[in-house]
LUMFIDREN-401604 format. One record per residue (C-alpha): residue number from 0; residue in one letter; x, y, z. Coordinates in steps of 0.25 Angstrom, whole numbers, always signed. Layout:
// LUMFIDREN-401604
R  num  residu     px     py     pz
R  NUM       a      X      Y      Z
...
//
This chain:
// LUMFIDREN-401604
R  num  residu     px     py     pz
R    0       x   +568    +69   -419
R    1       x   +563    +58   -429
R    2       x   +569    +45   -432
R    3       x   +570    +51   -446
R    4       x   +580    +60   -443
R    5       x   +589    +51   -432
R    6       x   +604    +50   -439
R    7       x   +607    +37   -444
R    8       x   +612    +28   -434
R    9       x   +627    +28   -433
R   10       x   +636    +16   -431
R   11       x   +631     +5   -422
R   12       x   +643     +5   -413
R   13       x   +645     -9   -413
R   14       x   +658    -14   -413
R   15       x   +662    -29   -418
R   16       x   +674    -34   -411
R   17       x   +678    -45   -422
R   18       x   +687    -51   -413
R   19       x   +676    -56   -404
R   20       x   +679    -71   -405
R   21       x   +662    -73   -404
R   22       x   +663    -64   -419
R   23       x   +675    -72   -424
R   24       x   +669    -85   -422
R   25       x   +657    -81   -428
R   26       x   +664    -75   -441
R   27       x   +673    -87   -443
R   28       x   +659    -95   -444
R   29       x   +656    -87   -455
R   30       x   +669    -87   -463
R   31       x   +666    -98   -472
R   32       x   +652    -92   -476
R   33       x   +651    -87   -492
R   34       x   +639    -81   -497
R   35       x   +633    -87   -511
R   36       x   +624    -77   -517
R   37       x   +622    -89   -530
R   38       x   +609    -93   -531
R   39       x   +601    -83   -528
R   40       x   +604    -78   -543
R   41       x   +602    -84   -556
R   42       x   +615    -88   -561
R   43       x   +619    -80   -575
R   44       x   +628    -83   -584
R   45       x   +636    -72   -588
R   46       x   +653    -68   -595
R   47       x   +662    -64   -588
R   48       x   +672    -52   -595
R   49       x   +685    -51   -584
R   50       x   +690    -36   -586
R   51       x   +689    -23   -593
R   52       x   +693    -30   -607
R   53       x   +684    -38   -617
R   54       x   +686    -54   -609
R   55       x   +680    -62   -616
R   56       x   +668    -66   -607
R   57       x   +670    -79   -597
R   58       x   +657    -86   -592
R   59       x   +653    -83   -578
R   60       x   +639    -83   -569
R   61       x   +631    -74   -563
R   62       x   +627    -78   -551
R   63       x   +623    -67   -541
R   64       x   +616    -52   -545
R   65       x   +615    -40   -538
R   66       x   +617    -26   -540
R   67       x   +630    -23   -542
R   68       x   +636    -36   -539
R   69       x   +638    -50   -549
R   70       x   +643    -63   -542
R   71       x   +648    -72   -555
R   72       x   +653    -86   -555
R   73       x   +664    -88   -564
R   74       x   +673   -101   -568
R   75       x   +687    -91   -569
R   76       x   +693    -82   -560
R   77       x   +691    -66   -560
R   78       x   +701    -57   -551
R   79       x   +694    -48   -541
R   80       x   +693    -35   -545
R   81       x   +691    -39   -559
R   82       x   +681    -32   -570
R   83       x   +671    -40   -575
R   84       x   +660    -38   -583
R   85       x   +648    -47   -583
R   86       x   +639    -51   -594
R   87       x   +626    -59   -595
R   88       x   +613    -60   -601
R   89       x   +601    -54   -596
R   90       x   +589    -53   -602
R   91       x   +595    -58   -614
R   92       x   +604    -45   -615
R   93       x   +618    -43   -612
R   94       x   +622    -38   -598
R   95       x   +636    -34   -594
R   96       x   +640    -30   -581
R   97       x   +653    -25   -576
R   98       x   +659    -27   -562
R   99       x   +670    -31   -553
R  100       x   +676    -45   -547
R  101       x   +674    -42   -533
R  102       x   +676    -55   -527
R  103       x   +679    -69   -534
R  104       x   +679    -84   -525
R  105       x   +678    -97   -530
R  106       x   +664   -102   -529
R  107       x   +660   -109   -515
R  108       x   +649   -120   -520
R  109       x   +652   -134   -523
R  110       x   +650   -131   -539
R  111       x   +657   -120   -539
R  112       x   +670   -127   -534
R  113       x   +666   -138   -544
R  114       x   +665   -129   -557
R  115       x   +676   -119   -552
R  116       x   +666   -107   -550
R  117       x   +671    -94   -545
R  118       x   +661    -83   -540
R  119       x   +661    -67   -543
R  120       x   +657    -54   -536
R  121       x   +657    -44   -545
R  122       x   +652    -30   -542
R  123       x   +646    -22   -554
R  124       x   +647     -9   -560
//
């Protein structure tokens, strides 16, 4: 029989005990970690429309870009959960994108405490 035609490996059969205290130890070291995917992106300006409905737009940035997910800073609070739809200029066109809040924080760097900035996941339709 060939490697080819082996079946797919099945679970590893490793089992975590999470109460080790050597793991626990090593996790609470890491709770105070937060991942910053800012700056690896050019920022865009862009609106803001909160809801289904015609908002008027509110001034945001956008700050991180992949496939199906925004990460926007904004200076005004969005509910999780909430419909959004983001516009911005691209090539000197219109783009609009609509999504979901996913998660919302206050921002964690200096400035953004400073100037009050909140920080966005969306995922996109």
């Amino acid at each position: 029989m060939s490697h080819y035609n082996k079946p797919p490996p099945g679970p590893s059969g490793n089992v975590v005990n999470w109460s080790d205290p050597h793991l626990e130890a090593l996790l609470r070291k890491t709770e105070s970690w937060s991942l910053d995917n800012r700056g690896v992106f050019t920022p865009i300006p862009c609106e803001l429309h909160i809801g289904w409905g015609a908002s008027p737009g509110k001034s945001a940035t956008l700050v991180f870009e992949r496939e199906g997910v925004m990460v926007v800073e904004a200076h005004f609070i969005i509910p999780q959960g909430e419909q959004v739809r983001v516009d911005r200029l691209q090539m000197g066109t219109l783009r609009s994108t609509w999504g979901i809040v996913v998660e919302g924080r206050d921002g964690q760097r200096v400035e953004d405490r400073a100037n009050g900035t909140r920080v966005y996941w969306l995922h996109m339709r």
